[in-house]
Structure formats: structure tokens, C-alpha cells
C-alpha positions as CSV (number, residue, x, y, z in Angstrom):
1,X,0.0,0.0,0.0
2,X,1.2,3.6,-0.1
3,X,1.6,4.5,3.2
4,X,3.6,1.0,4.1
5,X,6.8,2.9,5.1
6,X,5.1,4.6,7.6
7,X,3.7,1.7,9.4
8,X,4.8,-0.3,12.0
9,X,3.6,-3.3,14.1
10,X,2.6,-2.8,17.5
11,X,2.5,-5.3,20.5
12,X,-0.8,-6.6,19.5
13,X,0.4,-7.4,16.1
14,X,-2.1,-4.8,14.0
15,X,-0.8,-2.0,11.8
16,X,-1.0,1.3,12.8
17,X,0.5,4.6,11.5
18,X,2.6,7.0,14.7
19,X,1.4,10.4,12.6
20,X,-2.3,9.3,12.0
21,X,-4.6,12.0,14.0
22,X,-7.4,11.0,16.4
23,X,-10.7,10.6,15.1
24,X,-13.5,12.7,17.0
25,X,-17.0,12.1,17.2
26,X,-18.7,15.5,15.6
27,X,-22.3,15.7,17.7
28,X,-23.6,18.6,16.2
29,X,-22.6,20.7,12.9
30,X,-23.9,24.7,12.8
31,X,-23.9,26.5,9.1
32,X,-25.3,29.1,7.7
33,X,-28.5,30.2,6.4
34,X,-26.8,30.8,2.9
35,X,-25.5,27.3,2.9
36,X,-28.7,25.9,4.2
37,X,-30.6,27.8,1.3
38,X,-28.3,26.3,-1.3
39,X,-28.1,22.7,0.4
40,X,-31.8,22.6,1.1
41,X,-33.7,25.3,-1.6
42,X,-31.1,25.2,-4.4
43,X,-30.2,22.0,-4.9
44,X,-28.0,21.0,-7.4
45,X,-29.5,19.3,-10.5
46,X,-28.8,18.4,-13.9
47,X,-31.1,20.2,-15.5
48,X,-31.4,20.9,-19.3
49,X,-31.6,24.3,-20.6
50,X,-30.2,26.0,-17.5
51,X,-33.6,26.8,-16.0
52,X,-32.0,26.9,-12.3
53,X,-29.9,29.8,-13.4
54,X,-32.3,31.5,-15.6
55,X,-35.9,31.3,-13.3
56,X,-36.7,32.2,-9.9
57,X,-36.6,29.8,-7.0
58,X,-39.7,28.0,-7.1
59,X,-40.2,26.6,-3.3
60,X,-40.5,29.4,-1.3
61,X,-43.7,29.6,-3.4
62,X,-45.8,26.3,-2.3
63,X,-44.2,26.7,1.4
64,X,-45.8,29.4,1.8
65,X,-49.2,28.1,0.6
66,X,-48.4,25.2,3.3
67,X,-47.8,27.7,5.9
68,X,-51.1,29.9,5.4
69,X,-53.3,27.0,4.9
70,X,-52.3,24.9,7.8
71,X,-52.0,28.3,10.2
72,X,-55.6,28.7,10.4
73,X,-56.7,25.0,10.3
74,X,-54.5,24.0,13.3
75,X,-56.0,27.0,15.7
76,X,-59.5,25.9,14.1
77,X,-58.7,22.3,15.5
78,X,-57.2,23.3,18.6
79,X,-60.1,26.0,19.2
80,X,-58.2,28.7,19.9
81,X,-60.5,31.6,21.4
82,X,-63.4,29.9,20.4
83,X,-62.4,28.6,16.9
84,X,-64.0,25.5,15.9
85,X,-66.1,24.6,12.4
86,X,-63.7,22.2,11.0
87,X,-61.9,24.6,9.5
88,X,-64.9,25.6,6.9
89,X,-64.5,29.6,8.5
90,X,-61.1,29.6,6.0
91,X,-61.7,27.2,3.4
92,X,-60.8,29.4,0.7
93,X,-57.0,29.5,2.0
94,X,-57.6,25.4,1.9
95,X,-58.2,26.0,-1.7
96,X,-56.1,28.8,-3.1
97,X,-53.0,28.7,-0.7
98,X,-53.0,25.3,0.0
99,X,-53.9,23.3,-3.3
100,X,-53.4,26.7,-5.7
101,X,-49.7,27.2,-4.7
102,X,-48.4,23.8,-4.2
103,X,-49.5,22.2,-7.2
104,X,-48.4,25.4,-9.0
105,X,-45.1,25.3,-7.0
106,X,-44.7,21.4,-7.9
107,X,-45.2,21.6,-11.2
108,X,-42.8,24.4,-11.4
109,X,-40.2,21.9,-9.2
110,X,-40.8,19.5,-11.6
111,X,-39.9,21.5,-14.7
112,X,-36.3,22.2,-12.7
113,X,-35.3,18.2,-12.1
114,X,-36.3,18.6,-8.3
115,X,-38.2,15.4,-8.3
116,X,-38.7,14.9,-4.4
117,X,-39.9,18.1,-3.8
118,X,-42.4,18.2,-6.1
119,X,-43.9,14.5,-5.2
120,X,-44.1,16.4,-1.4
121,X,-45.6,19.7,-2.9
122,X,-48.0,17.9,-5.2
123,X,-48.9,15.2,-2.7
124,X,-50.1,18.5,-0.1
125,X,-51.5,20.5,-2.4
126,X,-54.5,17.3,-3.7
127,X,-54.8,16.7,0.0
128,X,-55.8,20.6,0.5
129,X,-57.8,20.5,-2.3
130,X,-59.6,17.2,-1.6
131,X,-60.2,18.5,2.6
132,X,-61.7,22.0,0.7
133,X,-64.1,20.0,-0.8
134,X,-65.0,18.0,1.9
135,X,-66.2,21.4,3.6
136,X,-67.5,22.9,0.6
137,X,-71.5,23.0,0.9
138,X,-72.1,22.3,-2.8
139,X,-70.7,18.5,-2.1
140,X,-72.9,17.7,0.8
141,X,-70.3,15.3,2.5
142,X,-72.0,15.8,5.1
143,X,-75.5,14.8,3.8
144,X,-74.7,11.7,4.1
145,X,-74.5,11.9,8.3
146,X,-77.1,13.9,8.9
147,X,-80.0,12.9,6.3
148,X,-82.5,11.9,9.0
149,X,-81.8,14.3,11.0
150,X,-84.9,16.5,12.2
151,X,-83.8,18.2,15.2
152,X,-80.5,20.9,15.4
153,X,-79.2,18.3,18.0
154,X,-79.3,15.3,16.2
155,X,-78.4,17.7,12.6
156,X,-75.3,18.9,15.2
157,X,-74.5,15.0,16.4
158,X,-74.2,13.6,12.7
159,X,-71.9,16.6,11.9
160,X,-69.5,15.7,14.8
161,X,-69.8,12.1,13.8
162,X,-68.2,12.8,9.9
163,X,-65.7,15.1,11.5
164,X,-64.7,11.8,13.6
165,X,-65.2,9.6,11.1
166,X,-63.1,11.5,8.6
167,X,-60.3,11.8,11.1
168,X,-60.0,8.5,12.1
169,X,-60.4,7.4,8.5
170,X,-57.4,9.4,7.8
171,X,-55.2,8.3,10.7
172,X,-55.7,4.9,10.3
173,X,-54.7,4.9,6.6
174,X,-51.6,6.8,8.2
175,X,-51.0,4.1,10.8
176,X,-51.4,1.5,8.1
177,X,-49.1,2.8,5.6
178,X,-46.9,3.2,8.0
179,X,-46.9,-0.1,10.1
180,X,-46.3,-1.5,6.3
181,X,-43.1,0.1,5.5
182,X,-41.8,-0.6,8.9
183,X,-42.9,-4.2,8.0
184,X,-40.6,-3.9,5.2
185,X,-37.5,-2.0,7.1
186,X,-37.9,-5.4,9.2
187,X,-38.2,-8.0,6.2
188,X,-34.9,-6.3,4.4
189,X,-33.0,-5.9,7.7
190,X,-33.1,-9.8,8.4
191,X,-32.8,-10.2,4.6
192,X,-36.1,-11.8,3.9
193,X,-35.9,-13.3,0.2
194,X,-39.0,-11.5,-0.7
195,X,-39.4,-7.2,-1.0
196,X,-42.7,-6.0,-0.6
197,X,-43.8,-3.3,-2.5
198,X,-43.4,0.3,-1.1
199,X,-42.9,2.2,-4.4
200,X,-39.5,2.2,-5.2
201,X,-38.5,2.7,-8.7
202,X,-35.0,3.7,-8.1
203,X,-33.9,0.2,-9.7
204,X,-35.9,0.9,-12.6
205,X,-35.8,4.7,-13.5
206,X,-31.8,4.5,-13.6
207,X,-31.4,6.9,-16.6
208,X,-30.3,9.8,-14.7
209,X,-27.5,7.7,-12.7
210,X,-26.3,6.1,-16.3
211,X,-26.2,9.6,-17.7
212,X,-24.1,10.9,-14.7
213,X,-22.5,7.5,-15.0
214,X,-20.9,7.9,-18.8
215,X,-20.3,12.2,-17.5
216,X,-18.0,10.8,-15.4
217,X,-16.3,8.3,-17.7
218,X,-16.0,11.0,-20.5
219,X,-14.6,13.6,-18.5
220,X,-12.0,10.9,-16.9
């Protein structure tokens, strides 16, 4: 090996190297907001055309959307001085800044190369669309929990029961997905012979890493 010369054998019998330095266990690193903005908002992509250079920064964009829908919705569910309705009192952020914005902002991602970001932005912005309509009158979700209802109690019980409902619903497709991938974490860590599917198409849309692939061999 290179460094042979400056080896020697100590009383154990291993190799090890006098001028080598420690090794120190780094707990916690601190940098700067300019270098998390270009680690984090910039990315680096290969992207055709040189849109990264020549366009704005697309993700402050649907963050913001995220930010004023959810705002609102979260002191709604908390009931904050009185708040309470499900949200309905600010649906039209639910639709505009919520679903507006982040589809807009991930299909501007997407037009950069930033293919994560825009499954997340995208992803948020049907669910905001798709809770907006849930509340929106013209629908009548919640027609279907309060059709025989003839007194403002029983009209006010079958309201909080699809508020409920729609919750749990929601959780427990959460809890399930998620109990199924760390089902698969567990399968892959004691090298089960079979993968379950969770989605992953890294082994099959490989032609970005066999274009970065042949880069590298042509500019060795």
C-alpha cells in the first residue's frame, strides 16, 4: 500500500500509522443560512436548458401556501379563542393557498429536475384540495351523516360524527401505511428473500444515474 513505510507493528500485532490523528465524534454541525438555502432550496440538479440559473426559485412559493393553509386549520382544530367549524370559517386558503400554490409550486419543481420536492408539494396540495371540498357546501359530504336528522341536535350529532369519522379514517390509513413500511425495514433488515412493494422505482428509472455515469467516464 502507499503509506507501508510509515507503518509499523505494534505489541498486539495490528498496523497502525505514529502520525495518524485522532478521530473525534462530531455531535452537532452549525452552518449558515446561505448554505442551508443552497443545500436545502437550491439543490443541485442536472437540468437541461439551465432553467436553475435563468428562473426564480420555485419553493418558497408552495411553502408558503403550506404555511397559510395549515396556520388557520391547526388553531381551528385546537379551538383557539373559540375557533371551531372544522376549519370551513377559512376554506378558501384550503383551496387557493393550500392546493393553488403547491400544485403550481410542484409543477414548477418539476420543470427544474427537483423530483422529491415536487412528489411532497404535489402530494399536499390534492390533499388541501380534496379536505376543501370536503367542507365545501355544494358537495354535501355531510349529507350523508345527517339525512335523517330533524332536530338541530341530532343535525349537530351527525356533523361531529363525519368530522370523527373523517379523522380517524385518515389516521388509520396513516398508521397503516406506516406499520407496512416498517414491516418492510424489518423484512430487508433480516434479509427476507421476498421485498414487498413500497414504491420504489429507483432500480428501474436508472437513466439519470447512467447519464451521470458515462459524464464521469468522458470527462476521466
Amino acid at each position: 500500500m502507499a503509506y507501508a513505510a510509515d507503518t509499523k507493528e505494534s505489541d498486539s500485532g495490528s498496523s497502525i500509522r505514529p502520525n495518524m490523528p485522532f478521530l473525534h465524534q462530531v455531535q452537532s454541525v452549525t452552518i449558515t443560512n446561505e448554505m442551508f438555502e443552497k443545500l436545502y432550496l437550491n439543490p443541485a440538479n442536472r437540468v437541461k436548458g439551465n432553467l436553475v440559473q435563468t428562473s426564480a426559485n420555485p419553493t418558497p412559493l408552495p411553502l408558503l401556501g403550506f404555511l397559510i393553509a395549515s396556520t388557520p386549520l391547526s388553531c381551528a382544530l385546537m379551538g383557539w379563542r373559540g375557533a371551531g367549524g372544522g376549519g370551513a370559517a377559512t376554506i378558501g386558503t384550503f383551496y387557493f393557498f393550500g392546493g393553488m400554490l403547491q400544485i403550481l409550486g410542484a409543477i414548477l419543481e418539476w420543470i427544474i429536475g427537483n423530483t422529491f420536492v415536487y412528489i411532497v408539494f404535489g402530494s399536499f396540495g390534492a390533499f388541501w384540495l380534496a379536505f376543501a371540498v370536503t367542507l365545501t357546501p355544494f358537495f354535501n359530504a355531510q349529507g350523508a351523516f345527517t339525512a335523517n336528522a330533524t332536530t338541530a341536535a341530532e343535525k349537530a350529532a351527525g356533523i361531529a360524527s363525519f368530522q370523527s369519522s373523517t379523522g380517524a379514517y385518515w389516521k388509520a390509513a396513516a398508521g397503516d401505511m406506516q406499520a407496512f413500511h416498517a414491516l418492510e425495514a424489518l423484512l430487508r433488515s433480516v434479509d427476507f428473500p421476498l421485498d414487498l412493494p413500497v414504491g420504489d422505482l429507483s432500480e428501474r428509472l436508472f437513466v439519470r444515474r447512467q447519464k451521470a455515469l458515462k459524464d464521469a467516464e468522458d470527462s476521466a
